[in-house]
DRENDO-1510 file (C-alpha; in Angstrom, 1 decimal, always signed):
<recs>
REC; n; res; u; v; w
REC; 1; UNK; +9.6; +243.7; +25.1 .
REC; 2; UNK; +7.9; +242.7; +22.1 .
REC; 3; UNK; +9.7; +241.8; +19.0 .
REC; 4; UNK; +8.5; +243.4; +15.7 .
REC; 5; UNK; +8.7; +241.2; +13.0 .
REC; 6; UNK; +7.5; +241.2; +9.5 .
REC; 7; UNK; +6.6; +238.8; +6.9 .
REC; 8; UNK; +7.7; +239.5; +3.5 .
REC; 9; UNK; +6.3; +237.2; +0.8 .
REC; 10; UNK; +6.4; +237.5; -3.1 .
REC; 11; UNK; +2.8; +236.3; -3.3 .
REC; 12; UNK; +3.2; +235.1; -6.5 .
REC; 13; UNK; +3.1; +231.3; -6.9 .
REC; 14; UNK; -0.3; +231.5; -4.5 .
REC; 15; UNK; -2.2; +233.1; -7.0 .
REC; 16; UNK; -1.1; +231.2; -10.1 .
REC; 17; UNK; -1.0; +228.0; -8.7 .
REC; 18; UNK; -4.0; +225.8; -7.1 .
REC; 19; UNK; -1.9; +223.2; -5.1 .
REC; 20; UNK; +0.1; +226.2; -3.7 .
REC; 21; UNK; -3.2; +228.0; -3.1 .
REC; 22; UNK; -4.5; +225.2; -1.5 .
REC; 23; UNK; -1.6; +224.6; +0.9 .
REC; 24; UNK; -1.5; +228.1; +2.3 .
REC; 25; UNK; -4.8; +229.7; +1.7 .
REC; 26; UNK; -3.5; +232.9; +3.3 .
REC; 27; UNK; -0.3; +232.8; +1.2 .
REC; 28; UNK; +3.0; +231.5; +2.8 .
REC; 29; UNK; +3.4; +235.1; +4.2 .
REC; 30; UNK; +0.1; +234.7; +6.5 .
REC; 31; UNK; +1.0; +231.2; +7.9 .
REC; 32; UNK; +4.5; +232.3; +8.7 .
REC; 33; UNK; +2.9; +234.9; +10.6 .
REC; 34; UNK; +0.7; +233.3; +12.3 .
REC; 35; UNK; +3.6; +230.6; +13.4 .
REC; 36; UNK; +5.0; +233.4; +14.8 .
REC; 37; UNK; +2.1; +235.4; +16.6 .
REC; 38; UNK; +1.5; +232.1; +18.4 .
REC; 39; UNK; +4.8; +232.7; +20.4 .
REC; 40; UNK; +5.3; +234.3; +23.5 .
REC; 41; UNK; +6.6; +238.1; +22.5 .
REC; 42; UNK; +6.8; +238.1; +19.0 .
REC; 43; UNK; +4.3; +240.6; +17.1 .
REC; 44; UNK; +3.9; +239.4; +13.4 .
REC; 45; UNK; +2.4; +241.6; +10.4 .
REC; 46; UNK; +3.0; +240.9; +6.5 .
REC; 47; UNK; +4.0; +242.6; +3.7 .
REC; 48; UNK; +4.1; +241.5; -0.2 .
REC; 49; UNK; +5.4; +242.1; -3.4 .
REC; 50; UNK; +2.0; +243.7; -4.8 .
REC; 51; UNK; +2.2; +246.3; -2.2 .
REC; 52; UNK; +2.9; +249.5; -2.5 .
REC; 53; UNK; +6.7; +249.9; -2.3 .
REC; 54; UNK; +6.4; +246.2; -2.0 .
REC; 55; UNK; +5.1; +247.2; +1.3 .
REC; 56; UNK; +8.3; +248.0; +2.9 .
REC; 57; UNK; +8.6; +251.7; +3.3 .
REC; 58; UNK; +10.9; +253.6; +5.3 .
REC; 59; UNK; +8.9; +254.1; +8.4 .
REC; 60; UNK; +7.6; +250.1; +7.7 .
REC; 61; UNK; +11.0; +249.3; +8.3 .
REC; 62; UNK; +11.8; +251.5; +10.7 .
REC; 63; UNK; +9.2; +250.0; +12.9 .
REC; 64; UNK; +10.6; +246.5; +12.3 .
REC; 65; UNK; +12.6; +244.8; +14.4 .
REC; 66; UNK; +13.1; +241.2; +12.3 .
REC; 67; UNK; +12.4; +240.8; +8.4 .
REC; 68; UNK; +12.0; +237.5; +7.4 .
REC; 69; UNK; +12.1; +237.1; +3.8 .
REC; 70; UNK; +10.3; +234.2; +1.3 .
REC; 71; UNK; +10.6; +234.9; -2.5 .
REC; 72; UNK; +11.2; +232.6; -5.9 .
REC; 73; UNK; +9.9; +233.2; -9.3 .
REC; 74; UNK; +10.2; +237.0; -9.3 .
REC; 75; UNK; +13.3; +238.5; -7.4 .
REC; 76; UNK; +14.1; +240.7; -10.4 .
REC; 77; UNK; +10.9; +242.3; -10.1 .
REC; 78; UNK; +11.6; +243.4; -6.5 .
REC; 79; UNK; +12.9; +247.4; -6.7 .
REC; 80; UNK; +16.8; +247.9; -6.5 .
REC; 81; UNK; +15.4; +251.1; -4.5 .
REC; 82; UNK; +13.9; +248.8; -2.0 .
REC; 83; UNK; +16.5; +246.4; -1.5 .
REC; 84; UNK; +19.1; +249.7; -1.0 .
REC; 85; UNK; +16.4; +250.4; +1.9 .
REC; 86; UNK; +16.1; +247.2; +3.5 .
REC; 87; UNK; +20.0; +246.9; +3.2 .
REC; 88; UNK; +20.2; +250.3; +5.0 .
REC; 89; UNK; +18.4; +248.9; +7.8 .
REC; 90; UNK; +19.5; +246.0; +8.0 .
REC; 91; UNK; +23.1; +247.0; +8.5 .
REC; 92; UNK; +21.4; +249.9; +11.0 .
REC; 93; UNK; +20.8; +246.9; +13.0 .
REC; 94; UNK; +17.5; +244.8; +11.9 .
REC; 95; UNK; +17.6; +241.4; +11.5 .
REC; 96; UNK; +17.1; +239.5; +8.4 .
REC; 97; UNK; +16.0; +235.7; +8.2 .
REC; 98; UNK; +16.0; +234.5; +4.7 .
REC; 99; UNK; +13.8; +231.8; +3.7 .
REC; 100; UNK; +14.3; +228.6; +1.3 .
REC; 101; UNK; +14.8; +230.0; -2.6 .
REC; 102; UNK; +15.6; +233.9; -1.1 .
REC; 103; UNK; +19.2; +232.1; -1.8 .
REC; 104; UNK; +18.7; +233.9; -4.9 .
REC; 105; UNK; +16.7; +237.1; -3.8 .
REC; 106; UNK; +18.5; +240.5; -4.3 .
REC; 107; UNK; +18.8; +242.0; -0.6 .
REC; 108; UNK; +20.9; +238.1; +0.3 .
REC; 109; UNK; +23.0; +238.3; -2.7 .
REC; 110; UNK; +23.5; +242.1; -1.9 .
REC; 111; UNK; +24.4; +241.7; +1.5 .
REC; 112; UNK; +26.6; +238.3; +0.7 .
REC; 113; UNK; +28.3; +239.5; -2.3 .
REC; 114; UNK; +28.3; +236.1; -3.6 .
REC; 115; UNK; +26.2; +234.6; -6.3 .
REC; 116; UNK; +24.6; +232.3; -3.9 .
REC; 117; UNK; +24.3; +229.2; -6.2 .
REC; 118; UNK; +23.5; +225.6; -5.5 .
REC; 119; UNK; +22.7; +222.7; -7.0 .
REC; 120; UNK; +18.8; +221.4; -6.9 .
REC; 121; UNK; +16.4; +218.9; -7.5 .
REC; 122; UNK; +12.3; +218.7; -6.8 .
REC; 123; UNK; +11.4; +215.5; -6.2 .
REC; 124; UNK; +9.5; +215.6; -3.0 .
REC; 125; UNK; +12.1; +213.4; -1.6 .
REC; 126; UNK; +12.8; +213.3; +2.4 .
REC; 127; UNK; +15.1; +215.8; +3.9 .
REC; 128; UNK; +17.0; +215.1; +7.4 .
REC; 129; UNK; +18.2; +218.6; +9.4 .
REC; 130; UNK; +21.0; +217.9; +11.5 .
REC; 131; UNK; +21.7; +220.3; +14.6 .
REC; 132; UNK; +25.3; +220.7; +13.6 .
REC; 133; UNK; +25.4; +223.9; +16.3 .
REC; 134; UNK; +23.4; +222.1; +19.4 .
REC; 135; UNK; +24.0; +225.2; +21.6 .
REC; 136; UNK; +23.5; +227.4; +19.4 .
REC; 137; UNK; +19.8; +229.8; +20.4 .
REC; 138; UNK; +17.9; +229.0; +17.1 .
REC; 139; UNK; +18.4; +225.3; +17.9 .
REC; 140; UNK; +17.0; +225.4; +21.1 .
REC; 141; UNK; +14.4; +223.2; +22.3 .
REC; 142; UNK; +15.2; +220.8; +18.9 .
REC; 143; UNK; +15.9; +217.3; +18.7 .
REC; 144; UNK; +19.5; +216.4; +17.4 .
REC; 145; UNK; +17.9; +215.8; +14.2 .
REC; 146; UNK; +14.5; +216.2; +12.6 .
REC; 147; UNK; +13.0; +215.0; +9.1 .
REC; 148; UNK; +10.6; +216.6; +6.6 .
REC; 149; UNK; +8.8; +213.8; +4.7 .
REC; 150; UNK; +8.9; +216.3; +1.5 .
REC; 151; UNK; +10.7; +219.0; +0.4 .
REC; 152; UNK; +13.2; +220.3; -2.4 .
REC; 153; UNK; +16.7; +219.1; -2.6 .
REC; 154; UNK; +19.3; +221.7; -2.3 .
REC; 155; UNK; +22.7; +220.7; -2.2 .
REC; 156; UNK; +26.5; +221.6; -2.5 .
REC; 157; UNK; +28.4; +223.7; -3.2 .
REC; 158; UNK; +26.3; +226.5; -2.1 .
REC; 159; UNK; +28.1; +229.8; -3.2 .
REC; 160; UNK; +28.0; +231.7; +0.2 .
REC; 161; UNK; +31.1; +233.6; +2.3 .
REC; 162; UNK; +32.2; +231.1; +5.0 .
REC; 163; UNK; +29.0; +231.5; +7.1 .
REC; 164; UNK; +30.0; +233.1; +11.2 .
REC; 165; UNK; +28.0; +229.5; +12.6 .
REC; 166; UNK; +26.4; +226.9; +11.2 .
REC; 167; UNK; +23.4; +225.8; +13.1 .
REC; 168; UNK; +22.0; +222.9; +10.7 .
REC; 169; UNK; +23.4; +220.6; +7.7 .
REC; 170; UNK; +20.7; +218.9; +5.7 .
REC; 171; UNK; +21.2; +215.3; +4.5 .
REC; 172; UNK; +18.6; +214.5; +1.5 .
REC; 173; UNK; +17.4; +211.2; +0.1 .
REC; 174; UNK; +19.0; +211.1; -2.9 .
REC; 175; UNK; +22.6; +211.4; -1.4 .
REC; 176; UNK; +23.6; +215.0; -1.2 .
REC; 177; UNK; +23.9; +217.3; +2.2 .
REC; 178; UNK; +23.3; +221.1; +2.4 .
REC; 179; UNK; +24.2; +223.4; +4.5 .
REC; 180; UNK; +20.7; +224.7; +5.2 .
REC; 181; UNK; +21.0; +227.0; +8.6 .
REC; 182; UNK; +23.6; +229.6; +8.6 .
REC; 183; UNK; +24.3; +233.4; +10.7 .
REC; 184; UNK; +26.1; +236.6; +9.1 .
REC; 185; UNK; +26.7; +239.9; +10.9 .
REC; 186; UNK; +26.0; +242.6; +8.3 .
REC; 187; UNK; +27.1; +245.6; +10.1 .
REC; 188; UNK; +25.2; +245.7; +12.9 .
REC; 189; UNK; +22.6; +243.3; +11.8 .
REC; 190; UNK; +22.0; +239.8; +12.1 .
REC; 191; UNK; +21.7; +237.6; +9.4 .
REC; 192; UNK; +19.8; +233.7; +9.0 .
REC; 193; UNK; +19.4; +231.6; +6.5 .
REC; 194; UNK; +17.0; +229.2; +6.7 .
REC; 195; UNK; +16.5; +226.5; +3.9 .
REC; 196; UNK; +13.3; +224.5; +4.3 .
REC; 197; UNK; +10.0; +225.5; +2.7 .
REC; 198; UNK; +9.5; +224.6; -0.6 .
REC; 199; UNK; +5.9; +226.2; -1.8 .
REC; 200; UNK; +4.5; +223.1; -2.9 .
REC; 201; UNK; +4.6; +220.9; +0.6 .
REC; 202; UNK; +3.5; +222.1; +3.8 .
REC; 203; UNK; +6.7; +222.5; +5.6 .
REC; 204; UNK; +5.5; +226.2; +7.3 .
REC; 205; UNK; +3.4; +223.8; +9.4 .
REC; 206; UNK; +5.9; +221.4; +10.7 .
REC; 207; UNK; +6.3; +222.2; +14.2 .
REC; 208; UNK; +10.1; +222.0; +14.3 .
REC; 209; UNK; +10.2; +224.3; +11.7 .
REC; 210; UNK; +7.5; +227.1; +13.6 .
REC; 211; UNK; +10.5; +226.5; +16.1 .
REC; 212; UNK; +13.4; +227.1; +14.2 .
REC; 213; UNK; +11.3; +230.7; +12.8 .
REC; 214; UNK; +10.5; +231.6; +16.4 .
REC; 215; UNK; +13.9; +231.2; +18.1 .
REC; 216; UNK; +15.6; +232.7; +14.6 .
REC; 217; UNK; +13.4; +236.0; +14.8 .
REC; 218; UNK; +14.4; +236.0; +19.0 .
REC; 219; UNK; +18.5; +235.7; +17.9 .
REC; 220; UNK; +18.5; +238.2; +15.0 .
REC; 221; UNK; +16.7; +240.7; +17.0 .
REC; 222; UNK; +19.1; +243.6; +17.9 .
REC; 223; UNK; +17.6; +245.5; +20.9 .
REC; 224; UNK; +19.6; +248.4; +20.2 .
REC; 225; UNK; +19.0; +251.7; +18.8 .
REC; 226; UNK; +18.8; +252.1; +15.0 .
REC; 227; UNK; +22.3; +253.1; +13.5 .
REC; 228; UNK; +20.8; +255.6; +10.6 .
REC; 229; UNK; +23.8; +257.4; +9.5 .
REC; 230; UNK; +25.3; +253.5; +8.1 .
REC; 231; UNK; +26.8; +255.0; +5.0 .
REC; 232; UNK; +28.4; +258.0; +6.7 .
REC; 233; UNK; +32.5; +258.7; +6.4 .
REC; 234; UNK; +33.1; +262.2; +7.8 .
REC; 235; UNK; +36.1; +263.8; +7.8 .
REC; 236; UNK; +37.4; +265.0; +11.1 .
REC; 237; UNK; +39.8; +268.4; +10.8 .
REC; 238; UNK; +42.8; +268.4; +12.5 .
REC; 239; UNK; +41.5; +270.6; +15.3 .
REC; 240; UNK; +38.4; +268.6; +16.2 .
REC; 241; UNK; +41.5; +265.2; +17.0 .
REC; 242; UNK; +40.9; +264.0; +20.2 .
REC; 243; UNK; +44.9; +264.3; +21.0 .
REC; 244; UNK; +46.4; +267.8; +19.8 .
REC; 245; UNK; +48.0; +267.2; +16.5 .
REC; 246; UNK; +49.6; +269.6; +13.7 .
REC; 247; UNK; +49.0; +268.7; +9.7 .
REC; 248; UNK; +51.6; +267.9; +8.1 .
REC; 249; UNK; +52.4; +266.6; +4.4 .
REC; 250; UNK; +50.6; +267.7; +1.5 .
REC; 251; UNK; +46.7; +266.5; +1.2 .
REC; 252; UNK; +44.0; +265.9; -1.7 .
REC; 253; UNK; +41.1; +267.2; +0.8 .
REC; 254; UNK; +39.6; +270.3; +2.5 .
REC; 255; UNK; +39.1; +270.1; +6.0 .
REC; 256; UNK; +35.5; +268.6; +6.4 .
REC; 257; UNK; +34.7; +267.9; +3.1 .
REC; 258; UNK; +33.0; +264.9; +1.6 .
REC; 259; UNK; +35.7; +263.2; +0.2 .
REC; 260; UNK; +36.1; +260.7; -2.8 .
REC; 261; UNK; +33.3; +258.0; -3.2 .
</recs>
């Protein structure tokens, strides 16, 4: 089976800035991609924030198995419609990978229902990723640690629930660690959080990295069916219980009905 994944990126620092242009030519959304159609069984398309619906319609979605997400300087301009969608899905059972400053993006903060803040510094200084779950499938095939010569410091306390595993810590060269590879369940979808890949250094290239993206879209995949009635609550009348019952007690409800939201 092939694995459907798509490639959201804001697309905005590429066109405004030349050393970000320079670095990814085909915007950080194509060479995430293409990381990822050079593995065996993932299929890799993109979508940005200048398409329409920010290019992630319902039957977009629908035929997505894993989202992976990359924004920064323009989360608020990303549609509260949209983000209800890919929220939707997500807890129908698509996966979600969240890349570097998407700490802040609307669908993670949604779907965490914490503010998601840290403390940061861009200095270009070394960063050290630390398997901290050496089992665990995004992991696999990594050393116990691996180094990126440049990248953005991001660093504790990051405002997150207590994360279900986390796969790396960062250690930075200024001092402070970061805990830069964590998994969620979100209903029936599966959750990463990713921290390298700051625009202005060419981490998307590092082959540990490409690794990290390739076994994360393989984990969050969820091979079963779409769950597309997520915000459902019906009501189930006393003569549809599975065990004979008879009402009893006054009630605020009709049989059936909708119900308070």
């Amino acid at each position: 089976m092939t694995i459907r994944a798509l490639v959201w990126g804001e697309n905005v620092h590429e066109q405004k800035n030349k050393v970000v242009a320079d670095l990814y030519p085909d915007g950080i959304h194509g060479c995430i991609a293409d990381a990822l159609n050079a593995a065996d069984g993932i299929s890799a398309t993109t979508a940005t924030l200048q398409d329409d619906e920010h290019g992630l319609t319902e039957k977009r979605l629908s035929a997505t198995d894993v989202l992976l997400w990359w924004g920064h300087a323009a989360h608020g301009d990303v549609s509260d419609q949209v983000v209800d969608r890919v929220a939707r899905h997500v807890l129908g059972g698509m996966g979600l990978i969240v890349l570097h400053s998407g700490h802040f993006s609307k669908i993670f903060k949604a779907l965490m229902g914490t503010p998601c803040n840290l403390t940061w510094r861009e200095a270009g200084e070394r960063e050290r990723l630390w398997l901290a779950a050496r089992n665990h499938p995004i992991a696999a095939g990594l050393p116990d640690h691996f180094e990126l010569e440049n990248e953005e410091m991001y660093g504790e306390p990051f405002g997150i629930p207590e994360p279900l595993e986390t796969v790396f810590i960062s250690w930075f060269q200024g001092g402070e660690v970061f805990r830069s590879g964590v998994t969620y369940k979100r209903g029936a979808g599966n959750v990463f959080y990713f921290r390298p890949g700051h625009e202005t250094y060419p981490t998307y290239y590092d082959a540990n990295v490409r690794r990290v993206l390739c076994n994360a879209v393989r984990w969050a995949h969820n091979p079963a069916a779409r769950i597309v009635d997520v915000y459902d609550a019906p009501n189930v009348p006393v003569e549809n219980a599975l065990e004979p019952i008879v009402a009893r007690g006054p009630k605020l409800h009709e049989d059936g009905g909708d119900g308070f939201r």
